[in-house]
C-alpha positions as CSV (number, residue, x, y, z in Angstrom):
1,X,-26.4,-3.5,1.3
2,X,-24.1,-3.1,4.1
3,X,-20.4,-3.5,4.9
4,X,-18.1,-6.1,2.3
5,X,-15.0,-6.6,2.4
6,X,-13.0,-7.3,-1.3
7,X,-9.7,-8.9,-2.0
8,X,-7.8,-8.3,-5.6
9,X,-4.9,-10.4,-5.4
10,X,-4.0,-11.2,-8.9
11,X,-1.1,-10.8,-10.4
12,X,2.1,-9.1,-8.0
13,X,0.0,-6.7,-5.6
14,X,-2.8,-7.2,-3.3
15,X,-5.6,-4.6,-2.7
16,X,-7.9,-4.9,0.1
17,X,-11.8,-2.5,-0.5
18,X,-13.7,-1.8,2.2
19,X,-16.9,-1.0,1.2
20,X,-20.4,0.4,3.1
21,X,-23.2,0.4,0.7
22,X,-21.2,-0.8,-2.4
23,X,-19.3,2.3,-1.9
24,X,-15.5,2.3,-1.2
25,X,-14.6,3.9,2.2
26,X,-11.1,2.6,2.1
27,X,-8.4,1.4,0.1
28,X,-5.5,-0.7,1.3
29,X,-2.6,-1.4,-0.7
30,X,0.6,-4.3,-0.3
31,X,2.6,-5.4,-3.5
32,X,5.4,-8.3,-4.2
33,X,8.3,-5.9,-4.8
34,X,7.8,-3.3,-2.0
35,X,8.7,-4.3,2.0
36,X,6.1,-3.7,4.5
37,X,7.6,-2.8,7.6
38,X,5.2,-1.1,9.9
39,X,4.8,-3.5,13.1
40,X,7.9,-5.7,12.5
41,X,10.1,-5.7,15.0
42,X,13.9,-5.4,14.6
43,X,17.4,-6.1,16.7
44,X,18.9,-2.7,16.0
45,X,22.2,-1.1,16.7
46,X,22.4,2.3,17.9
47,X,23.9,4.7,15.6
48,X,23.4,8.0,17.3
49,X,22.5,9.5,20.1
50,X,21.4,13.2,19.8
51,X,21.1,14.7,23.4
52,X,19.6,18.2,22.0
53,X,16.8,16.5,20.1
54,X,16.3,13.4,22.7
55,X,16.4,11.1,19.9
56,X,18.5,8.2,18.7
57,X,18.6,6.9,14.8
58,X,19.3,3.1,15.1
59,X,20.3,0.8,12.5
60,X,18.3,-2.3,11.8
61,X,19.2,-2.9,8.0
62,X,16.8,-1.1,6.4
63,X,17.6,2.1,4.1
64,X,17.4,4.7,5.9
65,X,17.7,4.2,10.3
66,X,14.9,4.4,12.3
67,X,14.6,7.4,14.4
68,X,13.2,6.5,17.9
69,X,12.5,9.8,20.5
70,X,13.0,9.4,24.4
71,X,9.5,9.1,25.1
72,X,9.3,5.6,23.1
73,X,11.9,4.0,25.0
74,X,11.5,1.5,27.6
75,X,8.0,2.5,29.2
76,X,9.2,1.4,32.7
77,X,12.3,2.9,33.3
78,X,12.6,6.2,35.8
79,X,15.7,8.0,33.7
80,X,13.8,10.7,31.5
81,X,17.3,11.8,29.4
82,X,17.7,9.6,26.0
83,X,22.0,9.5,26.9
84,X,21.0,7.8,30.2
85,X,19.3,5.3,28.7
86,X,20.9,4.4,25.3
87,X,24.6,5.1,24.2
88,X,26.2,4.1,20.5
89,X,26.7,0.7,20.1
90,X,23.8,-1.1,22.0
91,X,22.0,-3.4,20.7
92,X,17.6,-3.2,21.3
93,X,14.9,-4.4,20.1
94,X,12.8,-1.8,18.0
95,X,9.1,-2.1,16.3
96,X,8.2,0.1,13.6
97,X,5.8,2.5,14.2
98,X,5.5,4.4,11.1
99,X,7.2,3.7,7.6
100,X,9.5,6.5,5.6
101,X,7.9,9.7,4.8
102,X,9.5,11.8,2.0
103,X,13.2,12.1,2.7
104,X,12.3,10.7,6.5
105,X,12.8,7.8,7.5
106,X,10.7,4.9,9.6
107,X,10.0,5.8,13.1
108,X,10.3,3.2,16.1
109,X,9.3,2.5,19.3
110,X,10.9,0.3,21.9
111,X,7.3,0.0,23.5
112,X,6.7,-2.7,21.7
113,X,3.1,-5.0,21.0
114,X,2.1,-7.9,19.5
115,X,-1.5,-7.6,18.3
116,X,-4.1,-10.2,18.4
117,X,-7.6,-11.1,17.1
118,X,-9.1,-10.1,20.8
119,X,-6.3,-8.4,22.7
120,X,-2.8,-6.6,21.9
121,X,0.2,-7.7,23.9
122,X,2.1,-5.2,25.4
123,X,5.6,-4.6,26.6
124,X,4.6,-2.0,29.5
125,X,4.3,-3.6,32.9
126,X,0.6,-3.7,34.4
127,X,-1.2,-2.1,31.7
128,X,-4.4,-2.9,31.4
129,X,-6.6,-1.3,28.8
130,X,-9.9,-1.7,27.1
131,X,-11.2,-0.4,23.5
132,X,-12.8,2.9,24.0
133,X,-15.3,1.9,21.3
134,X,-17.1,-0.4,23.4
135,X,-19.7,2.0,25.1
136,X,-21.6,-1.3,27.3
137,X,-20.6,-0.3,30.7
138,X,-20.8,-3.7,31.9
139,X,-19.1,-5.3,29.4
140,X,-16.4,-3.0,29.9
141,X,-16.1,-4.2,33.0
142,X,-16.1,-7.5,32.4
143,X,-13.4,-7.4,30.3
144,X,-11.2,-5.6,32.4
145,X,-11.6,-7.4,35.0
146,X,-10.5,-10.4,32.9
147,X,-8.0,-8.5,31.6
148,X,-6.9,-7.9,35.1
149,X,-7.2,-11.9,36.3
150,X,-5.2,-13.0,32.9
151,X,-2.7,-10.5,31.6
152,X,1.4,-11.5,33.1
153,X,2.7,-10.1,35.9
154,X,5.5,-8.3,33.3
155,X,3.2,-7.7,30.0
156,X,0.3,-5.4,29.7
157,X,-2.8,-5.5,27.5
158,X,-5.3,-3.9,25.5
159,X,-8.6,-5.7,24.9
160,X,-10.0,-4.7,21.3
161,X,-13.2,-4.0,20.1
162,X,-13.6,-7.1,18.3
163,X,-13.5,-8.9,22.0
164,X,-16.7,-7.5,23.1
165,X,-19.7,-10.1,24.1
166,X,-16.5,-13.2,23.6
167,X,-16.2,-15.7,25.9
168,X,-13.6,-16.1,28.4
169,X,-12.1,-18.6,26.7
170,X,-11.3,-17.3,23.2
171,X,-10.0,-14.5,24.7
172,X,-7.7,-16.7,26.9
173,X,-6.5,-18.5,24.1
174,X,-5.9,-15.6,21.4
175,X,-3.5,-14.1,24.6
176,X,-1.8,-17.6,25.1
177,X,-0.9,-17.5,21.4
178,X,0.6,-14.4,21.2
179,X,2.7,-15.0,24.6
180,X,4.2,-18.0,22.6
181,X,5.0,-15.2,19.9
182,X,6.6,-13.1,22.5
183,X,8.7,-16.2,23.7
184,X,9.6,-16.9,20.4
185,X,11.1,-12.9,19.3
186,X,13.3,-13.1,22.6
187,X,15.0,-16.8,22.1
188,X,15.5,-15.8,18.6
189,X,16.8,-11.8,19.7
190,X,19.5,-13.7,22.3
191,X,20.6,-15.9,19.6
192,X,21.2,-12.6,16.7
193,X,23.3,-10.3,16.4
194,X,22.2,-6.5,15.3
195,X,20.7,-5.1,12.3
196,X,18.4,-8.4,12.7
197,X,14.7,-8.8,11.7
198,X,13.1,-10.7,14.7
199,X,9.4,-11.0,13.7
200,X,7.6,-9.9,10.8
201,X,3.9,-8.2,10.7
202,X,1.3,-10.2,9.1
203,X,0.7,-10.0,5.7
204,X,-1.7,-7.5,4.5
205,X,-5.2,-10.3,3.9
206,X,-4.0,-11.5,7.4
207,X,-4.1,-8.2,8.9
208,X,-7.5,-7.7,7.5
209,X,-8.8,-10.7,8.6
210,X,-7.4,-9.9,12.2
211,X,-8.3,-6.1,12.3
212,X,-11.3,-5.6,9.9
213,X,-13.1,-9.1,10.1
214,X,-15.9,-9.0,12.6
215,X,-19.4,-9.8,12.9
216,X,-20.4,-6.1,11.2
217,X,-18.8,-7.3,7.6
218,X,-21.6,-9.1,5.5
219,X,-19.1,-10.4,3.1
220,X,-15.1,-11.1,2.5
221,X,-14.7,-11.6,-1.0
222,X,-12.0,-13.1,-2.4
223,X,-10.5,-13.4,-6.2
224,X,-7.8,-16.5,-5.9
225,X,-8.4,-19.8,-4.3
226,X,-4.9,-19.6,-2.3
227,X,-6.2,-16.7,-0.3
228,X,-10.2,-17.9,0.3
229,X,-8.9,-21.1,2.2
230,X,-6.3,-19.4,3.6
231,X,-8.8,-17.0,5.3
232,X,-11.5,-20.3,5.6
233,X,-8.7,-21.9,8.0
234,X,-8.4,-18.5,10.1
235,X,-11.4,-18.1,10.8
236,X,-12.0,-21.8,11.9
237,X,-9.5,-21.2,14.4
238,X,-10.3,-17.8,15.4
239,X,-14.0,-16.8,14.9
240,X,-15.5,-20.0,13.5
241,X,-19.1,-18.2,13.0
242,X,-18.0,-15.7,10.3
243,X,-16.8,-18.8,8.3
244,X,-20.5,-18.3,6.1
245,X,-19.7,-14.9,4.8
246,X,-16.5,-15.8,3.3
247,X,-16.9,-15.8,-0.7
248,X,-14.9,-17.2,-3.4
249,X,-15.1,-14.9,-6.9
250,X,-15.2,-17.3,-9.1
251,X,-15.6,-15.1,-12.7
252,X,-13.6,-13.9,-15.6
253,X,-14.2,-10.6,-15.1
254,X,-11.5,-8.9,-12.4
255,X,-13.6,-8.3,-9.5
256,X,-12.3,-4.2,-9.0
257,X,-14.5,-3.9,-12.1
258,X,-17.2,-6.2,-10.9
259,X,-17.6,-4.1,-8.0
260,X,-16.5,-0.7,-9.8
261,X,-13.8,-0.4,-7.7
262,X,-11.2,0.2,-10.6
263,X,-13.4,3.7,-11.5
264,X,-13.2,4.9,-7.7
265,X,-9.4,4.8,-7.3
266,X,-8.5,6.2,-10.6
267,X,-10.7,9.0,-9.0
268,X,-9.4,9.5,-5.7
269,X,-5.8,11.1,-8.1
270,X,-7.8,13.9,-9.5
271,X,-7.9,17.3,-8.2
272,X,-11.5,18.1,-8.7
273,X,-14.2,16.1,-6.6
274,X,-17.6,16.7,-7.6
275,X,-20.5,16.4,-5.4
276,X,-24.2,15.1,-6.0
277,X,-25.7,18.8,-5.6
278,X,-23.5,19.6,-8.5
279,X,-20.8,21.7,-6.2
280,X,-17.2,20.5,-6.5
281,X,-14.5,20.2,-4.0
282,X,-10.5,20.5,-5.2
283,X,-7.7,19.6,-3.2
284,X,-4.2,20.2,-3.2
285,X,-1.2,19.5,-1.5
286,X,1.8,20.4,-0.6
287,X,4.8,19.7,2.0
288,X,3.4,22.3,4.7
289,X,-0.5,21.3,4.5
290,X,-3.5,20.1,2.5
291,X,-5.9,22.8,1.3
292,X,-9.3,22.2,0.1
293,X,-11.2,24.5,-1.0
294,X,-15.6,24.2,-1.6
295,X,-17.6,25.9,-4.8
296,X,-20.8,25.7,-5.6
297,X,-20.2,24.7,-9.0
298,X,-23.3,24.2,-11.2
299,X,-25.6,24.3,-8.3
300,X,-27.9,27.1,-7.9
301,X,-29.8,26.2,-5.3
302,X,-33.8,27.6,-6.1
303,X,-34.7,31.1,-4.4
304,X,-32.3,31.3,-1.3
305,X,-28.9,32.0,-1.4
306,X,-27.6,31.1,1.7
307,X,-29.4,27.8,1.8
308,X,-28.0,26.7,-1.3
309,X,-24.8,27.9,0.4
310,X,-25.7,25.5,3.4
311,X,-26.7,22.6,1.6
312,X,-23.2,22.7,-0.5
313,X,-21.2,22.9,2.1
314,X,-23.1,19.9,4.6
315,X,-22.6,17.8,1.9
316,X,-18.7,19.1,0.9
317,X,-18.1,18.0,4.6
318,X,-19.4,14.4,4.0
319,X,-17.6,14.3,1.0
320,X,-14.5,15.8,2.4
321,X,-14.3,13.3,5.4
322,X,-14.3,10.5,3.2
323,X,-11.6,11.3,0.8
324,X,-9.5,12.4,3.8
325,X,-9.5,8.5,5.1
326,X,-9.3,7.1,1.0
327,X,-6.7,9.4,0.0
328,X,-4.9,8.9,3.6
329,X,-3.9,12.6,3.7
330,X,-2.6,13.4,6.7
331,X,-0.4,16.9,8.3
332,X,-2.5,19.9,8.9
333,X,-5.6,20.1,6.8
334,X,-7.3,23.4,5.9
335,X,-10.6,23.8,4.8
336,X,-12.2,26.9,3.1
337,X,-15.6,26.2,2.8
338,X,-18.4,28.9,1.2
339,X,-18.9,31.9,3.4
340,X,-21.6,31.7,5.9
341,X,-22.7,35.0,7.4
342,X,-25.2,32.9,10.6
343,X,-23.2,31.1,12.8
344,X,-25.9,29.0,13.6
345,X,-25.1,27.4,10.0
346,X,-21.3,27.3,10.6
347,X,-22.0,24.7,13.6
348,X,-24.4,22.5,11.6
349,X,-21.5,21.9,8.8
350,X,-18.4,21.7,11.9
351,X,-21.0,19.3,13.1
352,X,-21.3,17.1,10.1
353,X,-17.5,17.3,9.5
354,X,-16.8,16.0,13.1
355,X,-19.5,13.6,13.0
356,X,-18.4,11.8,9.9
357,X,-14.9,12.0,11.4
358,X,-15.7,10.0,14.2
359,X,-15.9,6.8,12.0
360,X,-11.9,7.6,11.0
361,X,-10.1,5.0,13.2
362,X,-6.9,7.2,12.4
363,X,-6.7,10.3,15.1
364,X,-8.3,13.8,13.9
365,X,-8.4,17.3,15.0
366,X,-10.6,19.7,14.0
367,X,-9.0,22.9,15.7
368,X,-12.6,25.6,14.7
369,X,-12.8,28.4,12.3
370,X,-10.3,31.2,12.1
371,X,-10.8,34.3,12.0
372,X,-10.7,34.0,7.8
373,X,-13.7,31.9,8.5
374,X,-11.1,28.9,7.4
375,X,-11.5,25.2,8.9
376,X,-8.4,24.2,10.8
377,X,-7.7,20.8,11.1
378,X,-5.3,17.9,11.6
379,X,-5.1,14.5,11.1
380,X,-2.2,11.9,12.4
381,X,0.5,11.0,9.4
382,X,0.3,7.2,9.3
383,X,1.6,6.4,5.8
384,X,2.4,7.9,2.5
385,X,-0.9,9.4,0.9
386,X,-2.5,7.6,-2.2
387,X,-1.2,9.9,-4.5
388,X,2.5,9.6,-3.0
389,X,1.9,5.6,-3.5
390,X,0.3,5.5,-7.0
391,X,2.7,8.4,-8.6
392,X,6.0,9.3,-8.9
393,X,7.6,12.8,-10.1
394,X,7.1,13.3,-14.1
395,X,10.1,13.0,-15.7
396,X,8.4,14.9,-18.7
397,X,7.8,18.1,-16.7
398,X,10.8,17.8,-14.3
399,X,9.0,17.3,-11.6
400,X,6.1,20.1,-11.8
401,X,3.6,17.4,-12.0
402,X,3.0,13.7,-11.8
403,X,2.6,10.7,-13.5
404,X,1.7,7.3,-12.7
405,X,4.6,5.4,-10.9
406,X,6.2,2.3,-13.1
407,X,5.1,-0.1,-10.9
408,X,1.5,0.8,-11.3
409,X,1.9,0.9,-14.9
410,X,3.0,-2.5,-14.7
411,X,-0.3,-3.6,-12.6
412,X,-2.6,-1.4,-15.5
413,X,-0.9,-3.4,-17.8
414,X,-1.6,-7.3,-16.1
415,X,-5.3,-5.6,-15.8
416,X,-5.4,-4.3,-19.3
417,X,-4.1,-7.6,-20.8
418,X,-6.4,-9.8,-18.3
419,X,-9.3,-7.9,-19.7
420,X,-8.6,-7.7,-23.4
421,X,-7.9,-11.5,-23.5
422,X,-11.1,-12.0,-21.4
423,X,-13.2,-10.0,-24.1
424,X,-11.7,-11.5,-27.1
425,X,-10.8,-15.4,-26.3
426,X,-7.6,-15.0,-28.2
427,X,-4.8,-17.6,-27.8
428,X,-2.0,-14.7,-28.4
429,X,-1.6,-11.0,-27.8
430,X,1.2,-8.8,-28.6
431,X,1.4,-5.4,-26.3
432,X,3.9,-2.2,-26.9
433,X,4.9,-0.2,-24.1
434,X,8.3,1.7,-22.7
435,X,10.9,-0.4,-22.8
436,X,11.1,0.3,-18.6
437,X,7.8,-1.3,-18.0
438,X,8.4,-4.0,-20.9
439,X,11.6,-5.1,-18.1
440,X,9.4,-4.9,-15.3
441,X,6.6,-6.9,-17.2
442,X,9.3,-9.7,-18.7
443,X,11.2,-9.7,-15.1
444,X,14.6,-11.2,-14.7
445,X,15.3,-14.1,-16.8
446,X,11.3,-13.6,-18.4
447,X,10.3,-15.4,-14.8
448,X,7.3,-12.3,-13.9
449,X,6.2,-13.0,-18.2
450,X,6.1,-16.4,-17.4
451,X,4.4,-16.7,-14.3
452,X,1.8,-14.8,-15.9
453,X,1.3,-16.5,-18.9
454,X,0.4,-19.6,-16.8
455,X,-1.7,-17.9,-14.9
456,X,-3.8,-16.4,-17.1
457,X,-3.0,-19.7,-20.2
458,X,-2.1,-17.4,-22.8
459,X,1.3,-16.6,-25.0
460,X,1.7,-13.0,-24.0
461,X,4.9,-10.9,-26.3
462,X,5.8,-7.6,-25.2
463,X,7.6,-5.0,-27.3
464,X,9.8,-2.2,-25.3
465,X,9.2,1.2,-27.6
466,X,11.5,4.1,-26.7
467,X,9.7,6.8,-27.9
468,X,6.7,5.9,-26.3
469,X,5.2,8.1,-23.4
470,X,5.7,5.9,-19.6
471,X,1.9,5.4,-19.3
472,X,1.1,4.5,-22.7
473,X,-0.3,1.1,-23.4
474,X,-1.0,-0.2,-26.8
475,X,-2.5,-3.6,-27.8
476,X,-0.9,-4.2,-31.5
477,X,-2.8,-7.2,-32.0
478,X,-4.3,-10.1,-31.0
479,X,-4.3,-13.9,-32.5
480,X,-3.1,-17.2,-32.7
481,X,0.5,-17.9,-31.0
482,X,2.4,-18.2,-34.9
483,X,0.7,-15.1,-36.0
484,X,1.6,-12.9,-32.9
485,X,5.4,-14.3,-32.8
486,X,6.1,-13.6,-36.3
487,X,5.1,-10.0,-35.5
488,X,6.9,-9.7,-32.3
489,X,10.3,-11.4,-33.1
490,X,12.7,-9.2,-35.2
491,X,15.3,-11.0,-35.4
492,X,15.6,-15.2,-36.7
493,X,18.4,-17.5,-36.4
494,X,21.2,-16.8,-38.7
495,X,20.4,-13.5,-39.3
496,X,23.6,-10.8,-39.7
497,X,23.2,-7.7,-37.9
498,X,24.8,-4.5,-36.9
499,X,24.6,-3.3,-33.5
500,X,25.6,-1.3,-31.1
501,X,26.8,-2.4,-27.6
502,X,25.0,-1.0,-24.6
503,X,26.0,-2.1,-21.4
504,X,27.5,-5.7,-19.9
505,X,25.3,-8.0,-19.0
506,X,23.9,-7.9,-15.4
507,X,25.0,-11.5,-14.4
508,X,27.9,-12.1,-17.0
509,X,30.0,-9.4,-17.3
510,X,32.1,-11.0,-20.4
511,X,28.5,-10.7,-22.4
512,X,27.2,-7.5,-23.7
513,X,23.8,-6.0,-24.3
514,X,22.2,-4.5,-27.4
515,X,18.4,-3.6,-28.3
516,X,16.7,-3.7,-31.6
517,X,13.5,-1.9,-31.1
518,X,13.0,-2.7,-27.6
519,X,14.2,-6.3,-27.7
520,X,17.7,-7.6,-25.7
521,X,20.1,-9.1,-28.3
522,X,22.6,-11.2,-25.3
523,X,26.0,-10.9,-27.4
524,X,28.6,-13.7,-26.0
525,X,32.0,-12.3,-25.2
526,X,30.9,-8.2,-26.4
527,X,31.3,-7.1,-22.4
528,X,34.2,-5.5,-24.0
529,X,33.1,-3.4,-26.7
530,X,30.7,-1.5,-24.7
531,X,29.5,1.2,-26.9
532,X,31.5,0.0,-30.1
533,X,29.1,-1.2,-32.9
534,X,29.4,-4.9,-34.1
535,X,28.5,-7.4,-36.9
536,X,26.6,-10.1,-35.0
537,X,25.6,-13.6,-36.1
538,X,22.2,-15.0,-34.0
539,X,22.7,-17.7,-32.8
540,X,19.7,-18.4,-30.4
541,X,15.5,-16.8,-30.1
542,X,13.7,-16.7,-27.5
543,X,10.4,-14.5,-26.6
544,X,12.2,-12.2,-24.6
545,X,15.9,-12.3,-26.0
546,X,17.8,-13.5,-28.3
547,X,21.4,-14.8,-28.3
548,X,24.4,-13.4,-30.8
549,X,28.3,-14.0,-31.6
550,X,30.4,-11.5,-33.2
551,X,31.5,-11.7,-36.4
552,X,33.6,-8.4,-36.9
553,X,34.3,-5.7,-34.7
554,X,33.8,-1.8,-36.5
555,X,36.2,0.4,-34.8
């Protein structure tokens, strides 16, 4: 079947599959309402300057500042101290290197690069380097000699794996176009003033196209016509013989579920991983390490014991490599896999771990057994793991376990109304969730409820429910658009109510805010009376608020 590439981009995030025999090997992740700053680069200030940890924090506008160590400052200077080369107050130009962690915060590098299709620019003088993955001796050569003839006198440059077997010539050109980029962050650096973003990354489809997109992908499937000629138009500019395996998904059925995607990432949360033998692998986290632990589970194996151990853990290893890269788990890994009294066995499963690590482009370490006959490991902290992403601390348990972030319930809920709608051909649908996803779903001023009623041509009405639980979901019913608002409006024009004033409205401070059952009641002039119960008169309905006047004040 081999390598596709798949592209969900409905509704207000955009995940990226990578799959190798219709199975997912990697999950990528970007959404409307959360900045991506890994590779931007930034005019920063410097904050601090802490000579005992030869680090600096410098503020570029972001949160939290970006911490920067001595050894990512400017690659050609001789002074090795971080107070001889940066001092409070001066301004520099800083790249992302790695987003906030936890309570840490992005980390930077003033070495900074500007990748390409075929080669990475580089702010270190003479560098020339070549992608370790090409093994063609001669082609190595090649390309670092071209490397050699074209990179500037003041840039360096890696050539990527991608560039292997190219011609001269598109090689030339993808350089030329990112030395026009470079131009482009300086004139604009002399003419700001710090915290300044100077150039932004790529968007996440971009970056897939330009990182992922090579002649070993069979397809790139996409799910929205904005994105498949946006894509079509790279390629014919960069690598205009890929432009056949680039595939528009043209179906009402969302194309995570075509592909049984959807199944596969509500997996990768779970604790327990089973494996085909019938074994199971858990793993758990915590702030010091990963731990995974192997059991035979229902696998007995047929007459020898220490096979059946064997077999377990080869294929726990395979297993374990690959939820490693989908779950991004990074830190120090450790790994207690069945006993095995011959050594002889103990190599074949290191083997198999290490062998299937080799295809994880981020760096790992497999450090041998200890003495406990435990697996040390490490692998390199790039980004927040899967779980950190998808969840959020339970406000339930106080934290002792997790539930699903509001942000993803918001996505399940797009998903779960696409689908339902899909199934049924309904004109109308009426959906009951907490009232915090129900303001996440409407958006300010009903614009996110409105964008995706067009989108998907339906009248969508959404009731906020207090006393539901954060994840719940509930279709209440489904119909024609006069059937569905009478059940979803509680309120008409001219009705007398009494209510109680919540807060001020966000924009109008005179106004006030009340809810009846989960719906915003806009009361003119209440800003006031906060938390003082009126006799209101409505005046105005709409399918997200309603507008009211008082009539009487109850002290």
């Amino acid at each position: 079947m081999g390598k596709e590439i798949v592209v969900n981009a409905q509704g207000l995030e955009t995940r990226v599959a990578i799959l190798e025999n219709r199975k997912l090997v990697e999950i990528l992740f970007e959404r409307d309402f959360s900045q991506q700053i890994v590779g931007n680069i930034y005019l920063g200030q410097v904050e601090n300057v802490l000579p005992g940890m030869q680090s600096a924090f410098v503020d570029v506008g972001l949160e939290k500042n970006v911490f920067v160590h001595v050894k990512d400052i400017y690659p050609s200077s001789n002074k090795k101290r971080i107070e001889e080369l940066l001092e409070p107050g001066q301004e520099i130009l800083i790249q992302i290197a790695k987003e906030s962690l936890g309570s840490k915060g992005p980390r930077g590098t003033c070495k900074l690069n500007i990748p390409g299709r075929y080669v990475v620019l580089l702010n270190y003088v003479n560098h020339v380097g070549v992608s370790r993955r090409i093994d063609d001796e001669e082609e190595r050569k090649r390309l670092r000699q071209l490397a050699q003839d074209i990179v500037p006198n003041d840039r360096g440059i890696i050539v990527r794996t991608v560039a292997a077997y190219k011609s001269d010539q598109e090689i030339k050109r993808d350089l030329n176009f990112l030395l026009k980029i470079w131009d482009d962050i300086h004139k604009k650096a002399k003419k700001s003033s710090a915290p300044q973003l100077i150039h932004q990354d790529l968007n996440l489809i971009k970056q897939v196209v330009r990182d992922k997109f090579s002649d070993r992908i069979d397809k790139f499937i996409l799910d929205t016509k904005e994105d498949y000629y946006q894509v079509e138009g790279l390629i014919d500019y960069t690598s205009p013989q890929l432009k056949s395996k680039i595939y528009y998904y043209n179906h009402p059925k969302p194309i995570f579920d075509h592909y049984d995607i959807e199944e596969e990432i509500e997996s990768l949360l779970e604790r327990k991983v089973w494996l085909n033998c019938g074994g199971y692998i858990t793993i758990d986290t915590t702030e010091a390490l990963t731990a995974v632990d192997v059991n035979t589970g229902k696998y007995v194996g047929k007459d020898n014991l220490q096979q059946t151990i064997l077999k377990t853990n080869i294929e726990a290893a395979r297993e374990i490599s690959k939820q490693l890269r989908l779950r991004d788990i990074g830190g120090i890994i450790i790994i207690d896999f069945i006993d095995m009294k011959s050594s002889q066995d103990q190599d074949k499963v290191l083997q198999v771990l290490k062998n299937k690590l080799a295809h994880d482009k981020t760096k790992t370490n497999i450090l041998g057994l200890t003495k406990l006959g435990l697996v040390e490991m490490t692998r390199k902290k790039e980004k927040e793991r899967i779980g950190q992403f998808l969840q959020q601390d339970c406000s339930y348990c106080q934290g002792t376990g997790k539930i699903l972030s509001e942000d993803t319930i918001v996505l399940q809920a797009i998903r779960k109304i696409r689908e339902v709608l899909w199934k049924k051909k309904k004109e109308a649908i009426l959906l009951e969730v907490h009232p915090n996803i129900a303001a996440k779903l409407i958006g300010l001023g009903g614009k996110n409820l409105e964008k995706l009623e067009k989108r998907l041509k339906k009248n969508i009405y959404i009731k906020g429910n207090p006393e539901l639980h954060l994840e719940t979901i509930d279709i209440l019913k489904m119909g024609s658009r006069e059937e569905i608002e009478k059940l979803a409006l509680p309120v008409e024009v001219g009705d007398e109510l009494v209510l109680e004033i919540e807060e001020r409205h966000l924009f109008r401070s005179q106004d006030g805010i009340a809810r009846l059952k989960g719906y915003i009641i806009d009361i003119k002039n209440g800003g006031s009376n906060v938390g003082k119960r009126v006799r209101v008169e409505i005046t105005k309905v709409t399918k997200t608020y309603a507008q009211a006047k008082i009539i009487e004040v109850n002290n």
